[in-house]
C-alpha positions as CSV (number, residue, x, y, z in Angstrom):
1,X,-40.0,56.0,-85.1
2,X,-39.6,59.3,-84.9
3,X,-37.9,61.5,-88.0
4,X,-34.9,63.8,-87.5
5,X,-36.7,66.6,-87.6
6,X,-39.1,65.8,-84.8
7,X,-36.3,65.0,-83.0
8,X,-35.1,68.2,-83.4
9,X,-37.3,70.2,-82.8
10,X,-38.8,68.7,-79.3
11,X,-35.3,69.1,-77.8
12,X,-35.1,72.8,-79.3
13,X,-38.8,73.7,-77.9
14,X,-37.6,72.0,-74.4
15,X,-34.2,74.0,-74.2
16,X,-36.0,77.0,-75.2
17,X,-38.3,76.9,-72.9
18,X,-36.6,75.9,-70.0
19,X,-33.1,77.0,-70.1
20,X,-34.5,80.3,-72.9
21,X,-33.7,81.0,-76.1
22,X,-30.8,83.0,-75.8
23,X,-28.8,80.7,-73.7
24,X,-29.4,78.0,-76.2
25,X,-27.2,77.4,-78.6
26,X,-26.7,74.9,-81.7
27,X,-24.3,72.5,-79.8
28,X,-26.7,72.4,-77.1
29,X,-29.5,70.8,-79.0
30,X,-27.3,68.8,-80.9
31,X,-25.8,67.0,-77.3
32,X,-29.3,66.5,-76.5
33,X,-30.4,64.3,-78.6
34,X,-26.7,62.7,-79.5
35,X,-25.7,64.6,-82.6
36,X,-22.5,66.2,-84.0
37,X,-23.0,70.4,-84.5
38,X,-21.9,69.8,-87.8
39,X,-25.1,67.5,-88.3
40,X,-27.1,69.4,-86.9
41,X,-26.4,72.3,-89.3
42,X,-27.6,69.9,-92.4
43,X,-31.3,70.2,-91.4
44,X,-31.1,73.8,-89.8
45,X,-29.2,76.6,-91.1
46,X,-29.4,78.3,-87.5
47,X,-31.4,78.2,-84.2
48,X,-34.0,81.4,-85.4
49,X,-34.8,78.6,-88.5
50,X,-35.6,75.8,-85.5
51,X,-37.7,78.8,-83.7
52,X,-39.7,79.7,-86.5
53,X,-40.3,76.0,-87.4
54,X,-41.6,75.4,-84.4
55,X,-43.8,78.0,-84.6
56,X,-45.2,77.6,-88.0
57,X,-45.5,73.9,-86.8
58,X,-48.4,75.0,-84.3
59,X,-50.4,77.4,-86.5
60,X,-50.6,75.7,-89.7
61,X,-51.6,72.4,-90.3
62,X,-49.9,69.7,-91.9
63,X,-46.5,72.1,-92.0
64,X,-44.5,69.8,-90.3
65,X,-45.0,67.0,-92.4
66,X,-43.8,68.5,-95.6
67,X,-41.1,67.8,-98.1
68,X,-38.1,70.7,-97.2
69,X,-34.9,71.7,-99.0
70,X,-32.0,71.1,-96.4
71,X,-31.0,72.9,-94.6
72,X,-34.2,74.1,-93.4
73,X,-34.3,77.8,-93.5
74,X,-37.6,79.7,-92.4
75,X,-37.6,83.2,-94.7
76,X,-39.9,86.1,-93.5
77,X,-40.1,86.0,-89.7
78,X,-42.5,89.4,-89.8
79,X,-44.9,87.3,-91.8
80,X,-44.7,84.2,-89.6
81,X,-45.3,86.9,-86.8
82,X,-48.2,88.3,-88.7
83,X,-49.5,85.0,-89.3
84,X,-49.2,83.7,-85.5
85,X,-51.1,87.0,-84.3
86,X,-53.8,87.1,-86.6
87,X,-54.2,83.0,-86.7
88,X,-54.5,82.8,-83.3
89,X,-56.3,86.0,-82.5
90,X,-59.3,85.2,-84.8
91,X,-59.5,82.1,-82.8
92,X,-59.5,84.1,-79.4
93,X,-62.0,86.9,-80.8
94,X,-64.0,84.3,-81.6
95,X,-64.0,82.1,-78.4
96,X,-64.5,85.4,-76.1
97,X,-67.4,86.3,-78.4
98,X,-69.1,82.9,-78.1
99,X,-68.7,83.6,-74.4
100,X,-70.2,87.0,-74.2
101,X,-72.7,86.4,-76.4
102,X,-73.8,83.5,-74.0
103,X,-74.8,84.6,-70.5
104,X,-76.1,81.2,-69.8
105,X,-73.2,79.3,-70.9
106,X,-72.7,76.2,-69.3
107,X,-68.9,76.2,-67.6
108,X,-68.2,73.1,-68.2
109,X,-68.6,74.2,-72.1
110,X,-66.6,77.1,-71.1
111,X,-63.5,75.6,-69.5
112,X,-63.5,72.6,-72.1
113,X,-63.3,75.3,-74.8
114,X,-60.8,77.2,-72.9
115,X,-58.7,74.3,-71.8
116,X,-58.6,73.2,-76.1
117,X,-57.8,76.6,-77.2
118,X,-55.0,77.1,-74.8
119,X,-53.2,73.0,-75.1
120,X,-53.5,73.8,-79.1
121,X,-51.2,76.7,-78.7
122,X,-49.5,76.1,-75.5
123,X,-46.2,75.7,-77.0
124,X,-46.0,78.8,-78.7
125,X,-47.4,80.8,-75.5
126,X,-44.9,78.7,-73.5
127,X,-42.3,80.1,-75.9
128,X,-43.6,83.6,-75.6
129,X,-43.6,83.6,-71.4
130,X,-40.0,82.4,-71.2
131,X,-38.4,84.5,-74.5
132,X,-40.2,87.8,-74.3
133,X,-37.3,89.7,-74.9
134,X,-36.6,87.4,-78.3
135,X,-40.1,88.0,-79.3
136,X,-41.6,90.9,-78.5
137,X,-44.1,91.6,-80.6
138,X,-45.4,88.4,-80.2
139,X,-45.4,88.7,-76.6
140,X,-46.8,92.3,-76.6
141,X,-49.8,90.4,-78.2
142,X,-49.9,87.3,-75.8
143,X,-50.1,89.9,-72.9
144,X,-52.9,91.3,-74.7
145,X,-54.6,88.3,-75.1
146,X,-54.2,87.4,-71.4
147,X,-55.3,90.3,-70.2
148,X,-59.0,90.1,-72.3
149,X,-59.2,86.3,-71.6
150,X,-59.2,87.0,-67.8
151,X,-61.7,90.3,-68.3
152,X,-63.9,88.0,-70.2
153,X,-63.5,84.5,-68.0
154,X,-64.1,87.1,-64.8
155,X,-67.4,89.1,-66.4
156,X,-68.8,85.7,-67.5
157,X,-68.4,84.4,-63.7
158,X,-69.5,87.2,-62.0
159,X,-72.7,87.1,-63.8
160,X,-73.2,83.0,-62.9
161,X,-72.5,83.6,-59.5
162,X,-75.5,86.1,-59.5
163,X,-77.9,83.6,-61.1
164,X,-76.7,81.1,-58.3
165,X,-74.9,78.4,-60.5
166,X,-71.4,79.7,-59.8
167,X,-70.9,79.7,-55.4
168,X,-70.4,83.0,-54.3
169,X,-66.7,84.1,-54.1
170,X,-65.4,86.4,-52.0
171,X,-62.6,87.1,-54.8
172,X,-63.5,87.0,-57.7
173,X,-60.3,88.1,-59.1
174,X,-58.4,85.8,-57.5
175,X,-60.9,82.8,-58.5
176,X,-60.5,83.7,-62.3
177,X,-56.7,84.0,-62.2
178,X,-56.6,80.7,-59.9
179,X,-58.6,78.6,-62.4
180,X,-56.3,80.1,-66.0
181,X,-53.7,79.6,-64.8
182,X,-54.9,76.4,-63.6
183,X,-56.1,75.5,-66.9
184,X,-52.9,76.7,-68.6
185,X,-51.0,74.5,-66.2
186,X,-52.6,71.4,-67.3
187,X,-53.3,72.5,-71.1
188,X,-49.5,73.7,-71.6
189,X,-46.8,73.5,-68.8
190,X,-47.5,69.7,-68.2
191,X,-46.8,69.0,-71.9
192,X,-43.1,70.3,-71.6
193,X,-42.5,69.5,-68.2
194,X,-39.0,68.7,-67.0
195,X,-40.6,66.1,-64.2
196,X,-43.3,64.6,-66.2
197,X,-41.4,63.4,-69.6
198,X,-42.2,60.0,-69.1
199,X,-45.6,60.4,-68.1
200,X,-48.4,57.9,-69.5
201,X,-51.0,60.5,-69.5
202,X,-53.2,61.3,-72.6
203,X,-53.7,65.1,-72.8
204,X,-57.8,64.0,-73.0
205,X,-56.8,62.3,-69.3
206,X,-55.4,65.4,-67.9
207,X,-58.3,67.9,-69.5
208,X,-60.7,65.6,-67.8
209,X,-58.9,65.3,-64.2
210,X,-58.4,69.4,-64.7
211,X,-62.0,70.2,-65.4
212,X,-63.4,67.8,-63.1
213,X,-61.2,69.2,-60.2
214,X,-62.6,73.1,-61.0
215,X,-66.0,72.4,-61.6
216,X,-66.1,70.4,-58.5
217,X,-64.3,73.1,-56.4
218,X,-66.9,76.2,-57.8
219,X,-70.2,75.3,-59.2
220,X,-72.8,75.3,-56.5
C-alpha cells in the first residue's frame, strides 16, 4: 500500500503539472486524494515544501524513503536548485560527450540512452515546462539543456545520414525536433498523463514500442 507521503506527492506533481503551480493550492491536493487541509498541513508545512520534495525525490536516491520530522519542511531551495543543475547537468555533459566523441554510434544506443536520461528526469522537466515562471532559474537551465541536446542529436545525424545509415532527410531540423520530442513524449508526458492513469504499460514497454517506431521510420 502506498504511504501518505507518496500519496501526496503524486497528486501534488499531477496538479502541478497540469493545472500549474500557482493555481494549486493546499486544499486542492488535499480534495484529491480525500484529505482534510488541516491534515494535510501535518506532513507539509506548505506547497513550496511538496515542490521541493518532489524534486529532491528525483535527483537523489533513496530521499524519499527516509525517516522525516513532520511537518516536512524542505530548507535551502538555492541549494536544492544548485544541486538539480549540477546533478543533472553532469549527466547531460556526459551523455552529449559520449555522443560526440562517437561518430559511429549506433542509434539505437543513442535513442535508448536518450530515452533513459530523459524518463529519469521527466518529472522534474515536466515541472519546469509548465512552472517556468515559479522556477526560473531552473528553467533558464532546462532551455539550455534543450537547446544543446537538439545541436548535438542534429550534428550526430547529419553525419550518419552522410555515411548512409541514417535515410536522407530533406529536414533535418525538423527530423531531430520530431524524434525529442517524440522521445520526451514517451519518456515523460505519458508518465503523468491525464488519459493514461490506468494504463498497464511498463515504462520498458513503452521505451521499446517508442524506439522501435523511430528506428523503423529513419534508419536506411
Amino acid at each position: 500500500m502506498e504511504n501518505r507521503i507518496d500519496t501526496i506527492t503524486k497528486s501534488a506533481t499531477k496538479l502541478f503539472i497540469h493545472k500549474s503551480y500557482s493555481k494549486t493550492q493546499m486544499k486542492d491536493i488535499a480534495k484529491d486524494i480525500g484529505l482534510s487541509t488541516g491534515m494535510l498541513y501535518v506532513y507539509f508545512s506548505g506547497k513550496s515544501d511538496i515542490l521541493f520534495f518532489i524534486i529532491k525525490s528525483v535527483i537523489y536516491d533513496g530521499f524519499s524513503e527516509g525517516e522525516f520530522e513532520y511537518p516536512i519542511r524542505i530548507e535551502h531551495y538555492e541549494k536544492v536548485e544548485r544541486d538539480t543543475i549540477n546533478i543533472i547537468g553532469d549527466e547531460a555533459e556526459h551523455l552529449f560527450a559520449r555522443i560526440r566523441g562517437n561518430e559511429n554510434i549506433n542509434l539505437g544506443e543513442l535513442l535508448l540512452s536518450l530515452y533513459d536520461f530523459i524518463s529519469k528526469y521527466g518529472t522534474i522537466f515536466l515541472l519546469l515546462e509548465k512552472n517556468d515562471e515559479d522556477l526560473p532559474k531552473l528553467f533558464k537551465y532546462y532551455n539550455s539543456y534543450r537547446n544543446k541536446l537538439y545541436n548535438v542529436i542534429e550534428d550526430t545525424i547529419s553525419k550518419q545520414m552522410q555515411k548512409g545509415i541514417f535515410r536522407e532527410l530533406p529536414y533535418p531540423k525538423q527530423a531531430t525536433k520530431l524524434i525529442v520530442e517524440n522521445i520526451s513524449w514517451w519518456g515523460m508526458h505519458s508518465m503523468h498523463s491525464v488519459w493514461d492513469e490506468e494504463s498497464d504499460s511498463s515504462n520498458d514497454q513503452t521505451k521499446e514500442a517508442c524506439l522501435d517506431f523511430i528506428l523503423h521510420a529513419y534508419l536506411v
